[in-house]
C-alpha positions as CSV (number, residue, x, y, z in Angstrom):
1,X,76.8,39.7,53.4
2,X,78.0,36.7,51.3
3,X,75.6,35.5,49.1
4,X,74.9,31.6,49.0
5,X,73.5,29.8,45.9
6,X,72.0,27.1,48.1
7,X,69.3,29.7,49.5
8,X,65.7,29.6,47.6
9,X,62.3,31.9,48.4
10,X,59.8,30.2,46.2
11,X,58.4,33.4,44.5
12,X,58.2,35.8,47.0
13,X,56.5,39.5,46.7
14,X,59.0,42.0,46.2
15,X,58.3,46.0,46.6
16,X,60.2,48.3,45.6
17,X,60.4,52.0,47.1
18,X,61.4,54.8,44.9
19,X,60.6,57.2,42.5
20,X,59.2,55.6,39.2
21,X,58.1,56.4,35.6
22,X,56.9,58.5,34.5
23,X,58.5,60.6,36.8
24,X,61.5,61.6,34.9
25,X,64.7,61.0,36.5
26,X,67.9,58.6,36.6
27,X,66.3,57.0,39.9
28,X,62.7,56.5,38.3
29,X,64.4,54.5,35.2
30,X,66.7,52.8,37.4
31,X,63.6,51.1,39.5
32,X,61.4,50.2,36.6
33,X,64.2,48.3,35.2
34,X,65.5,46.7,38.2
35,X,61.6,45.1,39.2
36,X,61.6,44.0,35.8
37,X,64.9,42.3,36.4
38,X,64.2,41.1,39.9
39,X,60.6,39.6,38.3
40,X,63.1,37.7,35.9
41,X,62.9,36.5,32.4
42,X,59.4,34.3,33.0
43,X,58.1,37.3,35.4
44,X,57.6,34.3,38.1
45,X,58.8,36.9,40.9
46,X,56.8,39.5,42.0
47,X,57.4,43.4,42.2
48,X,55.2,45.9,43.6
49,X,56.2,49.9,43.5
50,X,55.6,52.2,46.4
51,X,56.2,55.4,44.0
52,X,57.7,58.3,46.1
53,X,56.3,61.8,44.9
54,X,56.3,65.2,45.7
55,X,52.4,65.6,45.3
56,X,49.9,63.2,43.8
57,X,49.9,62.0,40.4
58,X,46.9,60.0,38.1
59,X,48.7,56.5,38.4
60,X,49.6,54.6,34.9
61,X,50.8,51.9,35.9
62,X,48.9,48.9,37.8
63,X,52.1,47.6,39.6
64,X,52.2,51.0,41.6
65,X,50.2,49.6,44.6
66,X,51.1,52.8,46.7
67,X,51.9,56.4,46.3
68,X,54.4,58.1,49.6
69,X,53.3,61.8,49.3
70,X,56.7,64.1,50.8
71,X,54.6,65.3,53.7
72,X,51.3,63.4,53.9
73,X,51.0,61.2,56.9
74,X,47.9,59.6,55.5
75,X,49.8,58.4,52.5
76,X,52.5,57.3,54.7
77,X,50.1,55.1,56.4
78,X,49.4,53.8,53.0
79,X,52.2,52.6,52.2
80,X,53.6,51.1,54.9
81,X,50.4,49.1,54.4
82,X,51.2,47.8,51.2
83,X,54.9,47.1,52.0
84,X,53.6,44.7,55.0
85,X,51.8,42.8,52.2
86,X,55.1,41.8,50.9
87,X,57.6,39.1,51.8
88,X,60.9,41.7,51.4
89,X,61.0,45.9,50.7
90,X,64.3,47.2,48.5
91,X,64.3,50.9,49.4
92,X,66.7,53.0,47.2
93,X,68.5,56.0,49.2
94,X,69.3,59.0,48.2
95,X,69.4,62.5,50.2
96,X,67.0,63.8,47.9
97,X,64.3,61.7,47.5
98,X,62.8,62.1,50.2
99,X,61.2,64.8,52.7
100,X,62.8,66.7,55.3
101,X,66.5,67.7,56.1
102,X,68.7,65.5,53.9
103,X,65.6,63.0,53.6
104,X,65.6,62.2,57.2
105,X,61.4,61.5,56.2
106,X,62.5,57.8,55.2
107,X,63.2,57.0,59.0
108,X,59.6,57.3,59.8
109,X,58.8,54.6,57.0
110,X,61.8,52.3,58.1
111,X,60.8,52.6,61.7
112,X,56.9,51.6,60.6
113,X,57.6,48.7,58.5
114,X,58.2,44.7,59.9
115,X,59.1,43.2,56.9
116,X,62.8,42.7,56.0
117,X,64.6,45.5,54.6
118,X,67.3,45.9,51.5
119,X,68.6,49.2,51.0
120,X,70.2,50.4,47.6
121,X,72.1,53.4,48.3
122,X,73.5,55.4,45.3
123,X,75.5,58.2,47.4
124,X,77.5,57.2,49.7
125,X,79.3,60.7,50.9
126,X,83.4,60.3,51.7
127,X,82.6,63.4,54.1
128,X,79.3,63.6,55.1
129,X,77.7,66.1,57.7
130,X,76.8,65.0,61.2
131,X,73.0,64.9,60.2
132,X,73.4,63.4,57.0
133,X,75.8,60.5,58.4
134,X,73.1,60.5,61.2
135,X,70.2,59.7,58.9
136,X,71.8,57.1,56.4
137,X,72.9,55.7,60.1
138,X,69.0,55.5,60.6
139,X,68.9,53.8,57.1
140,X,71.5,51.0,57.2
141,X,71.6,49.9,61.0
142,X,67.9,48.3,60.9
143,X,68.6,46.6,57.0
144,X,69.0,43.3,56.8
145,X,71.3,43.6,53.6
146,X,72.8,47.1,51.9
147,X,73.7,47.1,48.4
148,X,76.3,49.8,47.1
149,X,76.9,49.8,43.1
150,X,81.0,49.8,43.2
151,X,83.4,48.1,45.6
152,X,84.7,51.8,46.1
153,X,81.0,52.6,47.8
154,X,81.4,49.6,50.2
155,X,84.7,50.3,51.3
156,X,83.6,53.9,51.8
157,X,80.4,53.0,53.7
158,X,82.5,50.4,55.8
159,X,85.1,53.1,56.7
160,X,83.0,56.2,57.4
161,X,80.2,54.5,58.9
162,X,81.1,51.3,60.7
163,X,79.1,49.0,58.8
164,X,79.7,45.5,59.2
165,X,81.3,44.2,56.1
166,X,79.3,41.2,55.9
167,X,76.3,43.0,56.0
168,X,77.0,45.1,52.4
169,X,76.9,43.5,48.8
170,X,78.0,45.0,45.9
171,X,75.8,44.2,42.8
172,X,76.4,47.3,39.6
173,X,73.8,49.4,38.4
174,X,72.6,47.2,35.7
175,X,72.2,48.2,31.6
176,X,70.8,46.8,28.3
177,X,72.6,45.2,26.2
178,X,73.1,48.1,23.4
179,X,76.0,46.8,20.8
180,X,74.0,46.4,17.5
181,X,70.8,48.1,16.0
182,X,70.2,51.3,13.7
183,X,72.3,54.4,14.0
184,X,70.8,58.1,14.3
185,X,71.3,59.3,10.8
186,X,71.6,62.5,11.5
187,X,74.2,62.3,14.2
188,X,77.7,63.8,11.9
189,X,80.5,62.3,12.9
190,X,83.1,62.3,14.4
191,X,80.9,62.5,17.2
192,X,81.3,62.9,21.2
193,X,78.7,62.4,23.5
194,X,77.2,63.5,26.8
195,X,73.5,62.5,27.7
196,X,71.4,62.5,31.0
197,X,69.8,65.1,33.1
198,X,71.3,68.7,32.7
199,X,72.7,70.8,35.6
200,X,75.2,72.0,37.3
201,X,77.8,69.8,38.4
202,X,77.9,67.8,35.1
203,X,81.0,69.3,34.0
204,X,79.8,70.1,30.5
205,X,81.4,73.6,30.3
206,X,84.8,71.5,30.8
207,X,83.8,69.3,27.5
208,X,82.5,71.7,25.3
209,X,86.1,74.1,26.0
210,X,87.9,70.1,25.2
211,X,85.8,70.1,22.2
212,X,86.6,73.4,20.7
213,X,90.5,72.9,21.3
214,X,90.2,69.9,18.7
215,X,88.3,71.9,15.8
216,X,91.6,72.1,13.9
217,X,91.4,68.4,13.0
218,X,89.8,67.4,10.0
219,X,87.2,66.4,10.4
220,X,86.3,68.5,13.6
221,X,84.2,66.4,16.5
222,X,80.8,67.3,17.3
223,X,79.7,67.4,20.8
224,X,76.5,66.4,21.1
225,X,74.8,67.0,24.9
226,X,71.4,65.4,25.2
227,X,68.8,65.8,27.9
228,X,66.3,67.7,29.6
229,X,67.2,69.8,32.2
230,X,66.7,68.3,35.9
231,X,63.2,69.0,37.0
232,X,64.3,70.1,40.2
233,X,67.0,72.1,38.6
234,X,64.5,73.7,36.2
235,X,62.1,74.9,38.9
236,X,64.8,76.6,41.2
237,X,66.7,77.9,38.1
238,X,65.1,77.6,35.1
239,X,67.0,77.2,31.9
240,X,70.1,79.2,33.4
241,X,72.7,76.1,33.1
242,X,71.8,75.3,29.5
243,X,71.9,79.4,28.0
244,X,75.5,79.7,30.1
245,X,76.5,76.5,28.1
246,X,75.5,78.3,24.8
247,X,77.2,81.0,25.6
248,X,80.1,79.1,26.2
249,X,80.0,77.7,22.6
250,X,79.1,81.2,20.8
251,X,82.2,82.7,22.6
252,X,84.2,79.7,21.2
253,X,82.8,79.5,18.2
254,X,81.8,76.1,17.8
255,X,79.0,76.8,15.8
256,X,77.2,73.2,14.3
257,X,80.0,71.6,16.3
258,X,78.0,72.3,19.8
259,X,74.7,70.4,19.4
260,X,71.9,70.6,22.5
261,X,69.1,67.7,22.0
262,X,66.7,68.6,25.0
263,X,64.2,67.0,23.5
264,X,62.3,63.7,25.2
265,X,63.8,60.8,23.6
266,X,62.2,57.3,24.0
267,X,64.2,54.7,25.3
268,X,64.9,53.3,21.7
269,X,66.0,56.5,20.3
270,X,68.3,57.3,23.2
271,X,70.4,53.9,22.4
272,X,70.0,54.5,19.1
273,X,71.6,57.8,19.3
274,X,74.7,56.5,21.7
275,X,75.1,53.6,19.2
276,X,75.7,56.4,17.0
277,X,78.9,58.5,18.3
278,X,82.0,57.7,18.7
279,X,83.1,58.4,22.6
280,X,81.1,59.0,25.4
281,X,82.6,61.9,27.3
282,X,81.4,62.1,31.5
283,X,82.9,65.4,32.2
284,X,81.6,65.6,35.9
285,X,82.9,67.6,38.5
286,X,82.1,65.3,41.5
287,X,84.4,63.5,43.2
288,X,82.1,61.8,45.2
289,X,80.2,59.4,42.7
290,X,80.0,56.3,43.2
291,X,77.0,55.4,40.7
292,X,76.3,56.3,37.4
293,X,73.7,55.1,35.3
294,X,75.2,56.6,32.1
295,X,78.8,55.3,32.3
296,X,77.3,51.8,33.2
297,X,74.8,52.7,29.9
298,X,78.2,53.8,27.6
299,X,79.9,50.4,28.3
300,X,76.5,48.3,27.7
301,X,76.4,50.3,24.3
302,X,80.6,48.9,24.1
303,X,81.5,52.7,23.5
304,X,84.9,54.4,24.6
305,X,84.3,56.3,27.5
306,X,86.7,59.3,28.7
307,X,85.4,60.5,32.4
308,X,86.8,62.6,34.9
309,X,88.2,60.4,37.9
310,X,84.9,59.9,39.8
311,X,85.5,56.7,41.8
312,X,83.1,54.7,39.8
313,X,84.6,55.7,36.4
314,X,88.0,55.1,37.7
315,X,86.8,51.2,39.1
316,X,85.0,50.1,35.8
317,X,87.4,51.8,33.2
318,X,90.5,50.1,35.3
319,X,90.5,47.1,32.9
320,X,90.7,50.0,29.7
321,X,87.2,50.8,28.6
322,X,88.3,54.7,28.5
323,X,90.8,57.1,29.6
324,X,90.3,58.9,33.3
325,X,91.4,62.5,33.5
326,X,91.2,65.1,36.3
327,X,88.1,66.7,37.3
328,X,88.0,70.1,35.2
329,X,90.9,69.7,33.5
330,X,90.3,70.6,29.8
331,X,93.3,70.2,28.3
332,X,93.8,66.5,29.5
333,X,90.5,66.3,28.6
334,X,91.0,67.4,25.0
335,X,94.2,65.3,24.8
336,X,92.1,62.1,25.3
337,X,89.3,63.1,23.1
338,X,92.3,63.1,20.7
339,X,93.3,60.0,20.7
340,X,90.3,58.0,20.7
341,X,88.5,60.1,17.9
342,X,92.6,60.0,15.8
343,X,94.8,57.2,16.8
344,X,94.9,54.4,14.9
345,X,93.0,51.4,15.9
346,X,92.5,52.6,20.0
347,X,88.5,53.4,20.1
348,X,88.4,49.2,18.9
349,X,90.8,48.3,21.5
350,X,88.6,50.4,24.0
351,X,85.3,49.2,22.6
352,X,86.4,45.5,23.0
353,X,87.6,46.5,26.8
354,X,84.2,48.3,27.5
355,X,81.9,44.9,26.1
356,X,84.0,42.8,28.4
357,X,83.2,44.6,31.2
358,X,79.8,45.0,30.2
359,X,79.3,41.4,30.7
360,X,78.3,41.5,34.4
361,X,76.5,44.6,34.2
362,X,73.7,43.9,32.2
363,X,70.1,43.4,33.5
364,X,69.7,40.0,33.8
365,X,72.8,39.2,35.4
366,X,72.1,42.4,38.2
367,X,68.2,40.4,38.5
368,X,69.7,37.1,39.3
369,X,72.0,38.9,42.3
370,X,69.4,40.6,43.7
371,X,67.0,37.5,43.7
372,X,69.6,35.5,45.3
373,X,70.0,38.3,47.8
374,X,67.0,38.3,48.3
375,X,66.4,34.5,49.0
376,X,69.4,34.6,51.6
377,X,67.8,37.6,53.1
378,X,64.5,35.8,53.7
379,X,66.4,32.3,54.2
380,X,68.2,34.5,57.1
381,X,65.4,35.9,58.3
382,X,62.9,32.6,58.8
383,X,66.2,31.2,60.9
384,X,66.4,33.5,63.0
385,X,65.5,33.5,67.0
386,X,62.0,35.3,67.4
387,X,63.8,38.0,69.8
388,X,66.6,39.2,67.3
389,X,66.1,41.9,65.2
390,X,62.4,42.8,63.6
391,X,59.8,40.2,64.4
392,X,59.2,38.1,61.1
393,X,56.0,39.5,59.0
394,X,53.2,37.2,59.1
395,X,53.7,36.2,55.4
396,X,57.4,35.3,56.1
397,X,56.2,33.1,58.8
């Protein structure tokens, strides 16, 4: 769907559906960010959360007008109430989020709801099952508009699914600006990092065996790998991940050099702390990602970033932000850790590369393409004939 400038929505009521703080996960952050950017700079747009949950939760935070319990019809009822008091509904996808065989649950709520629909999807499969391309099918078809987060997501989504091209938008994952402020004191450098959720899948038994190949050098990198485990990870298998990955680093003898931070760290002390290494290392072993918050967070920050070739990581590192190296590959792994932690002058050459990039990611930028997206959406919407598509909601009217 091309996005026109000349399209305005005088301050329409945005809601949002997704998980939210303080739920702890990528997905919660990414939504309580992305209504404050859609609300813009002088909050003169409106956002409204319809917070998805696994059971019910005390709510914090006034803008949460709804809670979707996995399960409860009642609270389904709920919150397609509160969506029809809105002029639009974004609805991020993921397999995960919600009830029932690869989320197939979300269906019910698309199928209830009148107002106009934007989709965010952050996985978009290159070989999906028969059920799960059925149900993100079910997703996309009724949407007025689909947003992926990389131009390698929309071509994907155009060529396993059918979508019509003019239908999808890119717009990236959005960051904060993160080049200057204080440093973590007690980070020791040189220093490599990996942050976000723990599980497995993130590759970090790949980086900490790159790591430990580089301990002759002098001085000897730290790897630092902060975060809690995933919740979901941590009720099915408890720590297990995390004691395998110090295992790993006893058997290589890594010692001080192999640093887990699992504590809880506040929004500022997590910049803080990637303002404070070197290189951000992405080690995953996926080859289907299409979105990630962190890489998108490591070029925002205008650090070097070496990442396994991901389709995202090898899209936004293409102008030279970081090296890409084979998934699970350790020794190509090390070899790039090399260079940017002891050649000459190449982590500035990649820092510059990663704050030029960074310039279309941040916040307010991603807030100004969805708003316009939005306005075309609703533009699109009030011109269309009363027998195509979803009738209008009466606010849109």
């Amino acid at each position: 769907m091309p996005v026109s400038a000349t399209a305005t929505a005088p301050t329409p009521t945005v809601t949002l559906v997704s998980t939210y703080p303080p739920t702890v996960c990528g997905l919660a952050t990414f939504t309580s960010n992305l209504a404050a950017a859609i609300a813009g700079p002088a909050a003169d747009w409106r956002t409204a959360i319809v917070r998805v949950l696994d059971r019910a939760e005390d709510e914090v935070h006034e803008e949460v007008v709804a809670q979707w319990i996995a399960g409860d019809h009642a609270s389904l009822v709920r919150a397609v109430a509160a969506i029809e008091s809105s002029d639009v509904v974004v609805l991020q996808h993921e397999y995960g989020l919600f009830g029932g065989l690869d989320g197939e649950d979300v269906l019910e709520l698309i199928r209830a709801i009148r107002v106009p629909l934007i989709v965010v999807l952050h996985t978009v499969l290159a070989n999906p099952t028969e059920h799960q391309r059925s149900v993100l099918d079910g997703v996309i078809t009724p949407a007025s508009a689909v947003v992926t987060q990389s131009e390698s997501a929309r071509g994907r989504l155009i060529a396993s699914h059918g979508t019509d091209p003019d239908k999808v938008v890119v717009i990236p994952h959005g960051a904060a600006a993160n080049f200057a402020g204080p440093v973590d004191r007690d980070v020791k450098r040189p220093a490599v990092l990996t942050w976000g959720l723990l599980g497995p899948g993130k590759g970090i038994e790949y980086g900490i065996a790159a790591v430990s190949l580089l301990q002759g050098h002098s001085p000897a990198p730290t790897y630092i790998v902060a975060g809690q485990t995933h919740p979901k990870v941590l009720a099915t298998q408890g720590e297990r991940y995390r004691n395998q990955l110090r295992d790993l680093g006893l058997a290589l003898e890594l010692g001080r050099y192999l640093q887990f931070d699992d504590s809880y760290r506040e929004w500022d002390s997590l910049r803080a702390l990637v303002r404070s290494v070197d290189v951000v290392l992405l080690p995953y072993d996926s080859l289907d990602q299409v979105c990630s918050g962190v890489l998108v967070e490591a070029l925002a920050s205008a650090k070097p970033v070496v990442a396994t070739r991901f389709p995202l990581a090898q899209e936004l590192l293409s102008n030279g932000a970081g090296l890409v190296v084979p998934q699970g590959d350790v020794a190509a792994m090390a070899a790039a850790l090399e260079r940017i932690l002891y050649e000459p002058g190449l982590a500035a050459q990649l820092s510059e590369a990663a704050r030029r990039r960074a310039s279309v990611l941040l916040w307010p930028s991603v807030g100004a393409a969805y708003r316009e997206l939005i306005a075309v959406t609703l533009t699109a919407r009030l011109s269309a004939p009363a027998s195509s598509g979803r009738p209008p909601s009466s606010k849109s009217r």
